[in-house]
VMD Tcl script that draws the C-alpha trace (Angstrom):
set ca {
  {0.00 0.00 0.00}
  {3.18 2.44 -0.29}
  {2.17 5.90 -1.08}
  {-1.20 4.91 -1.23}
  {-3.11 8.51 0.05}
  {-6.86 8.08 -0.75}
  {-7.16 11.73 -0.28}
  {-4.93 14.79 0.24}
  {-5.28 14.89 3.82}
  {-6.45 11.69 5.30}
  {-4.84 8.44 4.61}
  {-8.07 5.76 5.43}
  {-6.94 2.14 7.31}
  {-8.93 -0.99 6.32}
  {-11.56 -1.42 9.33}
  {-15.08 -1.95 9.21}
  {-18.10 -0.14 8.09}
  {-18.69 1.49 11.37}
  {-14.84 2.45 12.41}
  {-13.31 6.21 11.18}
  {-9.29 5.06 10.98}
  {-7.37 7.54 9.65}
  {-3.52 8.85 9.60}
  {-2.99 12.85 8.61}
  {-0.90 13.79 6.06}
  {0.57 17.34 5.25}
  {-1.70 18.63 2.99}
  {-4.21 20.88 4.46}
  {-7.38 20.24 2.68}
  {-8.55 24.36 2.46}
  {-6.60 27.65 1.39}
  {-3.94 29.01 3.04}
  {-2.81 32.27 3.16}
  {0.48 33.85 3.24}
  {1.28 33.22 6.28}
  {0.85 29.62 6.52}
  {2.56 28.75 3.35}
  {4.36 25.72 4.03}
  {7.02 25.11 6.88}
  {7.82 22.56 9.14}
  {4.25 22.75 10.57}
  {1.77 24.00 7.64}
  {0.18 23.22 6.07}
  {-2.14 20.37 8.20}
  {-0.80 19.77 11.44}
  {-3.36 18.94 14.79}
  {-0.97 18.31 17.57}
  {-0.47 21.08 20.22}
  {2.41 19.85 21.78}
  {5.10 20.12 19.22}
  {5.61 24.37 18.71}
  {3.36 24.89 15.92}
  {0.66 28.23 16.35}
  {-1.99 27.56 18.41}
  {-4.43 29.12 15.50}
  {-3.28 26.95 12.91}
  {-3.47 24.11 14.95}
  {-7.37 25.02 16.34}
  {-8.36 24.91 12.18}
  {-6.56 21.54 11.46}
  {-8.98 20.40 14.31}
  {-11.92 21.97 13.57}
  {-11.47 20.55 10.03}
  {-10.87 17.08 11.13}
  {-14.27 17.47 13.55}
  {-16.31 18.33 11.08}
  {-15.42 15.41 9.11}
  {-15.71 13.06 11.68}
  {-19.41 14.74 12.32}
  {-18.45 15.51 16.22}
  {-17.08 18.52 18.32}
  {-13.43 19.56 18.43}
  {-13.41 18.08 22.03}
  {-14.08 15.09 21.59}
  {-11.05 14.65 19.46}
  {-8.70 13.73 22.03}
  {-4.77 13.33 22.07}
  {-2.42 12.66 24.57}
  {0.97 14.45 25.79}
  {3.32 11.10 24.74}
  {6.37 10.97 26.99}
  {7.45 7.62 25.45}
  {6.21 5.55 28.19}
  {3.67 2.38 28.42}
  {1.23 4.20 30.24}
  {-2.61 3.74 28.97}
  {-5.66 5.91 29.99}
  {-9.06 4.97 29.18}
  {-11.49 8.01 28.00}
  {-14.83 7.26 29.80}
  {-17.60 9.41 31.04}
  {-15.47 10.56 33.88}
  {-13.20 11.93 31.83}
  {-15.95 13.39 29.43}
  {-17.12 14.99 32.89}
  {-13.62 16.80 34.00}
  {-12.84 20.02 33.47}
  {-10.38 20.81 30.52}
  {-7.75 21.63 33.31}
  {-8.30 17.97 34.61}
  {-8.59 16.37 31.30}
  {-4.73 18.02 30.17}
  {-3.64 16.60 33.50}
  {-4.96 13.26 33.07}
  {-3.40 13.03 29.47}
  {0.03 13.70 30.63}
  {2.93 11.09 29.75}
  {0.01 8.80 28.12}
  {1.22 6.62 24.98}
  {-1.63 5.15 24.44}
  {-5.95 5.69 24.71}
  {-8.39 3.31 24.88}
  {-12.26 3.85 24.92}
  {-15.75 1.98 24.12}
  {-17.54 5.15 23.80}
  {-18.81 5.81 20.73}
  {-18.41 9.00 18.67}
  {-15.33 10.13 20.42}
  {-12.21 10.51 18.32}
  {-8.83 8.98 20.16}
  {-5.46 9.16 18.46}
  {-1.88 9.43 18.56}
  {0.86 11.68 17.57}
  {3.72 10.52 15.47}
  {6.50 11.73 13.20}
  {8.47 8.41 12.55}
  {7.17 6.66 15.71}
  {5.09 3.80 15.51}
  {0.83 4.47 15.53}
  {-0.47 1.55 16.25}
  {-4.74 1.38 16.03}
  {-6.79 -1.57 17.63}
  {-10.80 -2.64 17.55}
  {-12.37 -5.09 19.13}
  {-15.78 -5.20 17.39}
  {-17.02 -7.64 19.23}
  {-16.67 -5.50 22.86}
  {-17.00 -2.85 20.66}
  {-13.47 -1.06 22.29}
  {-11.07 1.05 20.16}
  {-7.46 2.07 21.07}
  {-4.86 4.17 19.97}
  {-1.14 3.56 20.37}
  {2.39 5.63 19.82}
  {5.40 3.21 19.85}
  {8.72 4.51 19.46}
  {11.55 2.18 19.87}
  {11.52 2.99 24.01}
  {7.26 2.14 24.20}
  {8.50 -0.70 21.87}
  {10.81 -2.56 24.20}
  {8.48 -1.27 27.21}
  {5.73 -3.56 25.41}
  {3.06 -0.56 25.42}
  {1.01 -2.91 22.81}
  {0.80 -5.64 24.96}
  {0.03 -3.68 27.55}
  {-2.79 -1.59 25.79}
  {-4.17 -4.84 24.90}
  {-4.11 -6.38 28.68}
  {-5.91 -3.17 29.79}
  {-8.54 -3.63 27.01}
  {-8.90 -6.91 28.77}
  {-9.14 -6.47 31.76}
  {-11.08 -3.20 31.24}
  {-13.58 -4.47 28.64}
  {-12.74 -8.45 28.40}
  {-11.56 -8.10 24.84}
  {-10.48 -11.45 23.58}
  {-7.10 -10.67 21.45}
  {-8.13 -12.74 18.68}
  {-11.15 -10.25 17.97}
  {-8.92 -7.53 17.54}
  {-8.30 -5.38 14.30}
  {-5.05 -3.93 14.14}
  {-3.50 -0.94 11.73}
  {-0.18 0.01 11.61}
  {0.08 3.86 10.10}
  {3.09 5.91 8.17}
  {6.02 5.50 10.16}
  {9.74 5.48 9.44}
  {11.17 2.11 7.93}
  {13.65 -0.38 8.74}
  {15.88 0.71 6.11}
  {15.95 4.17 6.87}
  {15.81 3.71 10.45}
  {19.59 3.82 11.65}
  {20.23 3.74 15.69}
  {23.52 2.70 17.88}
  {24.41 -0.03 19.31}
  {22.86 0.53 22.90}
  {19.15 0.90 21.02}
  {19.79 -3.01 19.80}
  {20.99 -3.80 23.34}
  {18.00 -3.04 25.40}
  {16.03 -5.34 23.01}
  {18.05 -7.79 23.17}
  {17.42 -7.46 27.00}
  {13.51 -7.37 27.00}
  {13.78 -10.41 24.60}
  {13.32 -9.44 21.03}
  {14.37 -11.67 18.48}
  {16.68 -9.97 16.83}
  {17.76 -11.99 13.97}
  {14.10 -10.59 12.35}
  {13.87 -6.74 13.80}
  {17.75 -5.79 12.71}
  {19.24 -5.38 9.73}
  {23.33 -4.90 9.61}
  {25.15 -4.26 6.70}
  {28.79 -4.06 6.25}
  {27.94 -0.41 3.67}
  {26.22 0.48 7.23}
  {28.07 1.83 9.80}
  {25.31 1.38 12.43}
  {22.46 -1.55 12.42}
  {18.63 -0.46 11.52}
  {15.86 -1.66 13.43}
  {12.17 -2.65 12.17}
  {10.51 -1.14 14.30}
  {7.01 -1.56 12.67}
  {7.53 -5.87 12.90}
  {8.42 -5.28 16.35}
  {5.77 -4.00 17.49}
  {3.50 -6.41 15.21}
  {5.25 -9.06 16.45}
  {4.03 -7.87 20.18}
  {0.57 -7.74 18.55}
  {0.85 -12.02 17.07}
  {2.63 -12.85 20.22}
  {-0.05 -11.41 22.33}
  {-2.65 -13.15 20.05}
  {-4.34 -10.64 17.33}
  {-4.10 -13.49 13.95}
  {-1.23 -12.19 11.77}
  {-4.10 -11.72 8.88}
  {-5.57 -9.53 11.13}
  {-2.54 -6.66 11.38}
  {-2.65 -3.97 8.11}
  {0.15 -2.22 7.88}
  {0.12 1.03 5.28}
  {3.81 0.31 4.40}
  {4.82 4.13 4.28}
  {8.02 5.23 5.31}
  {7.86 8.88 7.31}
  {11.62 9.43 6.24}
  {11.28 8.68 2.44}
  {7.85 10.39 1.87}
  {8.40 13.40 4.36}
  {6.99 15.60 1.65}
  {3.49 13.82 3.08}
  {3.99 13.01 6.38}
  {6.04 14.74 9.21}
  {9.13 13.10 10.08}
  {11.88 14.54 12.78}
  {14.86 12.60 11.47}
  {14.22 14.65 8.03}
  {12.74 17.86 9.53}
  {13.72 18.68 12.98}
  {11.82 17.90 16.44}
  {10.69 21.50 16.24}
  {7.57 20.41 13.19}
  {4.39 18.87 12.83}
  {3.00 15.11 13.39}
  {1.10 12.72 11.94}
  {-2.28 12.40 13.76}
  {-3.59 8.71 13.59}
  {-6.99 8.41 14.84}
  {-10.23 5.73 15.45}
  {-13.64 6.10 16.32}
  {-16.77 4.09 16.20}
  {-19.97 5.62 15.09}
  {-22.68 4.98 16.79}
  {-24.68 3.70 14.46}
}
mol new
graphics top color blue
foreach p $ca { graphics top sphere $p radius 0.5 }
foreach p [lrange $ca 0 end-1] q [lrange $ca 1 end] { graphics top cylinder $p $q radius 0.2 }
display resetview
């Protein structure tokens, strides 16, 4: 599915009839004016935690709410810290104030939720989004994996929460893996390799070493859906989009190409209630 956009802003994942998946892209889908011509941020960027003008950022939100047919607040986002912490978005958290609700989504990686029309995603710019439904308990979750949430296990442990939580059965689940940066372009030292070697990674399929490289590459997208098979979600179960952030940075934010100071990828799920 490489490069496969099925509109200028919003890249669709296979899920079914009554699921919204979705990964951003660049493009913003309405006029810009002068002063939003393209940077590392314009022109579609919906993530308020990575520099970019608060008013730009409002309109990339607004847009994607009235898409999705719901308010701008009930698109919901966490401030990712790269650890395996999981918060569920209930009623309580509907309830809180917006004070309360930015506290609550501090250093979360990954949202789960079984309400319907509420909008839960991740922010990524060669990270890992990962995207889960269980349409049986009718549970969707939402999951940003860099390499440390990788070897921390953050899938497995958004799916034991979804268990637990919701007694999802791992062998309902749909999974989506969204634009993220590939093994081939994904160089990192030694000490990355170590710690999964460590937490027990099989290596011998997640690294690639070349003797033209100087450093080994890691696969960081069959990690992590490696986590999902070994925690029981059937391999033919797990899409993966098969774009690389790094090569196709012209559509998607990625920080190894443009700096940590730019915009990210927004990968998002919600059920309709239909």
């Amino acid at each position: 599915m490489e490069d496969q956009v099925l509109c200028p802003t919003l890249l669709s994942h296979p899920f079914p009839p009554e699921v919204k998946a979705f990964s951003t892209s660049r493009h913003a889908p309405y006029a810009l004016s002068q002063e939003d011509m393209p940077d590392n941020y314009a022109e579609f960027n919906l993530t308020h935690y990575c520099g970019d003008a608060p008013e730009r950022v409002a309109r990339a939100k607004e847009w994607l709410a009235e898409q999705l047919g719901i308010s701008a607040a009930h698109i919901v986002l966490p401030h990712q810290t790269h650890t395996a912490h999981t918060l569920c978005i209930d009623q309580n958290f509907l309830l809180a104030n917006e004070k309360t609700q930015r506290e609550m989504l501090e250093e979360v990686d990954a949202l789960l939720t079984q309400l319907p029309n509420i909008c839960i995603g991740v922010s990524t710019a060669d990270c890992v989004p990962i995207i889960l439904y269980d349409p049986r308990r009718k549970v969707t979750a939402a999951i940003h994996a860099g390499w440390r949430g990788t070897v921390k296990r953050i899938v497995t442990r958004c799916l034991e929460e979804m268990t637990a939580r919701f007694n999802t059965t791992p062998a309902d689940v749909l999974a989506a893996i969204g634009p993220c940066i590939s093994a081939e372009a994904y160089e990192v030292g030694e000490e990355v390799i170590e710690q999964f070697r460590e937490a027990g990674f099989p290596l011998e399929k997640i690294v690639l070493r070349s003797d033209a490289a100087p450093k080994p590459h890691l696969n960081l997208p069959l990690a992590n859906r490696l986590l999902l098979e070994e925690a029981g979600v059937p391999s033919g179960q797990i899409s993966d989009c098969g774009i690389c952030t790094f090569r196709h940075h012209q559509d998607f934010f990625s920080a190894r190409r443009l700096g940590i100071l730019s915009g990210r990828i927004f990968t998002g799920i919600m059920r309709r209630d239909m």
